[in-house]
VOVEXTI-38751 format. One record per residue (C-alpha): x, y, z. Coordinates in steps of 0.02 Angstrom, whole numbers. Example, Ala and Ser with C-alpha at 12.3 -4.5 7.8 and 13.67 -1.06 7.14 Angstrom:
// residues 2
dolum xx->615, yy->-225, zz->390
dolum xx->684, yy->-53, zz->357
END
This chain:
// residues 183
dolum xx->990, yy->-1106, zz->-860
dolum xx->854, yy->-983, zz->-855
dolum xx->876, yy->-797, zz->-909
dolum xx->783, yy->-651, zz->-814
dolum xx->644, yy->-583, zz->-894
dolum xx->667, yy->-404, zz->-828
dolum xx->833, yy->-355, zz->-715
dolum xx->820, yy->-403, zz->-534
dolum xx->691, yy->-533, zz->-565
dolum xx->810, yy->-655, zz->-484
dolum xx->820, yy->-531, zz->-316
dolum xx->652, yy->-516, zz->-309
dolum xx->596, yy->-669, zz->-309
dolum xx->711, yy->-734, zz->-180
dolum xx->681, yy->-575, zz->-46
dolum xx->497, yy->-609, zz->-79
dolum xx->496, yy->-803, zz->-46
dolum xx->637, yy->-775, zz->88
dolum xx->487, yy->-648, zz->177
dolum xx->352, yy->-783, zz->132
dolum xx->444, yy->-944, zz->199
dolum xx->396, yy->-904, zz->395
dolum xx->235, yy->-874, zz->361
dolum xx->189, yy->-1026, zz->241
dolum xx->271, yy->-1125, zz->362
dolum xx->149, yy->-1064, zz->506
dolum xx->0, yy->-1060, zz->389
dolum xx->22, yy->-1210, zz->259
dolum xx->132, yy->-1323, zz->385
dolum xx->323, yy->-1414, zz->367
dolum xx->245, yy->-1551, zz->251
dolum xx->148, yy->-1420, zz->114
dolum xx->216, yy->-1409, zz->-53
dolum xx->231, yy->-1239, zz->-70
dolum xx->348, yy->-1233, zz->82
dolum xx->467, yy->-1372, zz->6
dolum xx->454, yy->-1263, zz->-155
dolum xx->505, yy->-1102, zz->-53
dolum xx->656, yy->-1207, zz->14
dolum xx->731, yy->-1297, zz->-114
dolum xx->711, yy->-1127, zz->-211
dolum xx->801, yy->-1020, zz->-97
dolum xx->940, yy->-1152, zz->-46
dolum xx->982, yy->-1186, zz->-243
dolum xx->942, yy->-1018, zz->-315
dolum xx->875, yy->-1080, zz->-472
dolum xx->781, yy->-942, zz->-577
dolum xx->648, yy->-1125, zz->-623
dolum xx->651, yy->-1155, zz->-439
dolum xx->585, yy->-978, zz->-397
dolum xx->471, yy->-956, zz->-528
dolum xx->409, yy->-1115, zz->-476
dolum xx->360, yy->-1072, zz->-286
dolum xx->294, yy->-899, zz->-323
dolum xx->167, yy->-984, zz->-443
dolum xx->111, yy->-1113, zz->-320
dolum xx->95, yy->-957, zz->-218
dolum xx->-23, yy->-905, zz->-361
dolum xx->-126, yy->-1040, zz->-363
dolum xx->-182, yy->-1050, zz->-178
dolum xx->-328, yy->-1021, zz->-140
dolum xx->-382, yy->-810, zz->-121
dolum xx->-403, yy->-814, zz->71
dolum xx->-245, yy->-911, zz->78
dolum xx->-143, yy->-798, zz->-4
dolum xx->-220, yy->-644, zz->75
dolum xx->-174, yy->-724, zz->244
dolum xx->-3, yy->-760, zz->184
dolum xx->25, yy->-582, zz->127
dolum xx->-35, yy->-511, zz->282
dolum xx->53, yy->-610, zz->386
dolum xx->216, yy->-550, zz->281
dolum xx->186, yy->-352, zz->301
dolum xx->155, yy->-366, zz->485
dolum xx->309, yy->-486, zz->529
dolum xx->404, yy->-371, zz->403
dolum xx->360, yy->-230, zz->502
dolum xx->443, yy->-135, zz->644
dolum xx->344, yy->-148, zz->809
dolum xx->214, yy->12, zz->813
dolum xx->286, yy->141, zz->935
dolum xx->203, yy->177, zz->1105
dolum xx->42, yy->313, zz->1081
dolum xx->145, yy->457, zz->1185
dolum xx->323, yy->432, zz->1080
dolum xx->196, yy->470, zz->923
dolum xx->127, yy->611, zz->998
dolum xx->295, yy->665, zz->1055
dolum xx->354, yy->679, zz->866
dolum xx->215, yy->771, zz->814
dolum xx->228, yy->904, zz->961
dolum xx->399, yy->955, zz->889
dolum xx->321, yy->984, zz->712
dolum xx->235, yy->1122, zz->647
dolum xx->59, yy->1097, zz->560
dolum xx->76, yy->1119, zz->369
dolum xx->-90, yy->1101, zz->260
dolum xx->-117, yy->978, zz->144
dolum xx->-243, yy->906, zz->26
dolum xx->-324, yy->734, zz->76
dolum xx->-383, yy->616, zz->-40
dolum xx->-483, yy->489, zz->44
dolum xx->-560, yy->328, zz->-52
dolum xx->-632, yy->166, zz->57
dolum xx->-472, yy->39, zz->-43
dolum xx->-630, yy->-82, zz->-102
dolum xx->-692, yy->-63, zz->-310
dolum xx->-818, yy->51, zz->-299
dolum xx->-845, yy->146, zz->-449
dolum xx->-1004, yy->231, zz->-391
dolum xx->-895, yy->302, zz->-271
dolum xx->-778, yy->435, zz->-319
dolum xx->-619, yy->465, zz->-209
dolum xx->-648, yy->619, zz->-84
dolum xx->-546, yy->772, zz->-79
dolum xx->-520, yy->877, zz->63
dolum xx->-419, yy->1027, zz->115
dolum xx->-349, yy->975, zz->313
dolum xx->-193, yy->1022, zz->426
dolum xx->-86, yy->875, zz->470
dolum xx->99, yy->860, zz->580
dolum xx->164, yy->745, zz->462
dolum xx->349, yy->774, zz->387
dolum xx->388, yy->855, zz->236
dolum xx->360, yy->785, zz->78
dolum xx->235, yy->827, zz->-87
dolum xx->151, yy->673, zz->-105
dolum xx->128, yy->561, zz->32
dolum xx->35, yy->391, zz->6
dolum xx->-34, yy->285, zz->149
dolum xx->-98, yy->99, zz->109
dolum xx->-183, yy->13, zz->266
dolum xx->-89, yy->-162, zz->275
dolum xx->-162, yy->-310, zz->192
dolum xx->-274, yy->-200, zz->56
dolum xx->-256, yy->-302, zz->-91
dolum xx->-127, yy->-219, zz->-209
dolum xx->-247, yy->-210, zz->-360
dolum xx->-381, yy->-111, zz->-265
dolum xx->-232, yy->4, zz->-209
dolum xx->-184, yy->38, zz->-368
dolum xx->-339, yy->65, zz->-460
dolum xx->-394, yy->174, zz->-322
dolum xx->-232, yy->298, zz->-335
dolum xx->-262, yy->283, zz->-524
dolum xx->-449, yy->343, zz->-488
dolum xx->-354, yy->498, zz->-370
dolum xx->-244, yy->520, zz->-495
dolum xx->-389, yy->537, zz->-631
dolum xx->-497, yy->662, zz->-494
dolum xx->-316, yy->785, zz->-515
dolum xx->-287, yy->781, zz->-691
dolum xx->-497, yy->794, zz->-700
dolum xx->-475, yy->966, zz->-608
dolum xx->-299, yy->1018, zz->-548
dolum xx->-369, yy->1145, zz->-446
dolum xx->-371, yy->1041, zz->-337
dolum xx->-188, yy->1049, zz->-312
dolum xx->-197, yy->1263, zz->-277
dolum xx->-182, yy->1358, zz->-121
dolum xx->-286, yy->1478, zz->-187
dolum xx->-427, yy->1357, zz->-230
dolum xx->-444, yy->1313, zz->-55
dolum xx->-437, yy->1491, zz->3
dolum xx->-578, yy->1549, zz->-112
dolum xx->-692, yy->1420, zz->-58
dolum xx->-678, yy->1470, zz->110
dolum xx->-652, yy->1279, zz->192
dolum xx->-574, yy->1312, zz->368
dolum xx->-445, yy->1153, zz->360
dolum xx->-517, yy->1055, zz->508
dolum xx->-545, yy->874, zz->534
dolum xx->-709, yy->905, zz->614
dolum xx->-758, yy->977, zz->433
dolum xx->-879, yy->848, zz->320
dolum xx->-758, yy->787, zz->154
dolum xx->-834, yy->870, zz->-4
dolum xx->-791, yy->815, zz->-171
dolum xx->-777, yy->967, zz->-280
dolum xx->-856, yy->975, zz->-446
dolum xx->-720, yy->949, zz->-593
dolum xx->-719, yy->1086, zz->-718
dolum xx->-714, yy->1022, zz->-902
END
């Protein structure tokens, strides 16, 4: 019997074919391999059997699998709430400023992430990331990395009185401006 390379390899595996089994059914059909593998993995549990249907997963084709992911966040999801229930919510809160870091998800280097001083209703919280469903986790990543690089680059970025010295009235209607890092 197979041993876990890392803890909760098992777990994982099984929530994430258990989320992908609907969907391959829809988009691969009853008769596709990768669905048999996603059942007979799930029913016996196997650590071989699991590993087994998340690397067919692998090895589909790109648009195949980016269709099958996408299709898993949005089932996964809960159903978006109705426009005035939103705006509800965000009546009750108070604005609280925050520091937007804006990049377009896709590898482009030429393009550096854009940081911006705004006022948002959202709840409390330091860091608050928001990923648009079915961006590809690799450009997610190396785009927070690339944020993450723009804050170490100048962490003045991070300072109320940064902001305040420049002057920027915290409006959406303001253009984004990339300040210059400081070396």
């Amino acid at each position: 019997m197979a041993k876990e390379r890392y803890p909760g390899e098992r777990r994982g595996l099984s929530l994430f074919l258990d989320d992908l089994r609907s969907c391959a059914l829809e988009v691969c059909g009853a008769d596709s391999l990768l669905v048999h593998a996603i059942r007979r993995a799930l029913h016996t549990g196997d650590l071989d059997h699991l590993r087994h249907a998340r690397t067919l997963f692998n090895h589909l084709p790109r648009e195949q699998r980016l269709l099958l992911s996408a299709a898993c966040v949005v089932r996964g999801a809960e159903p978006a709430p109705r426009k005035h229930e939103l705006l509800e919510r965000y009546s009750a809160r108070e604005p609280a400023p925050f520091v937007a870091f804006e990049s377009t998800g896709a590898p482009a280097p030429e393009r550096a992430p854009v940081a911006r001083l705004t006022h948002e209703l959202l709840p409390a919280g330091a860091v608050q990331v928001l990923v648009s469903p079915g961006t590809l986790p690799a450009s997610a990543a190396g785009e927070l990395r690339r944020i993450a690089d723009l804050i170490e680059g100048d962490r003045r970025l991070l300072s109320a009185r940064y902001w305040r010295e420049r002057g920027q009235q915290p409006t959406d209607d303001d253009a984004a401006q990339t300040p210059k890092s400081s070396s």
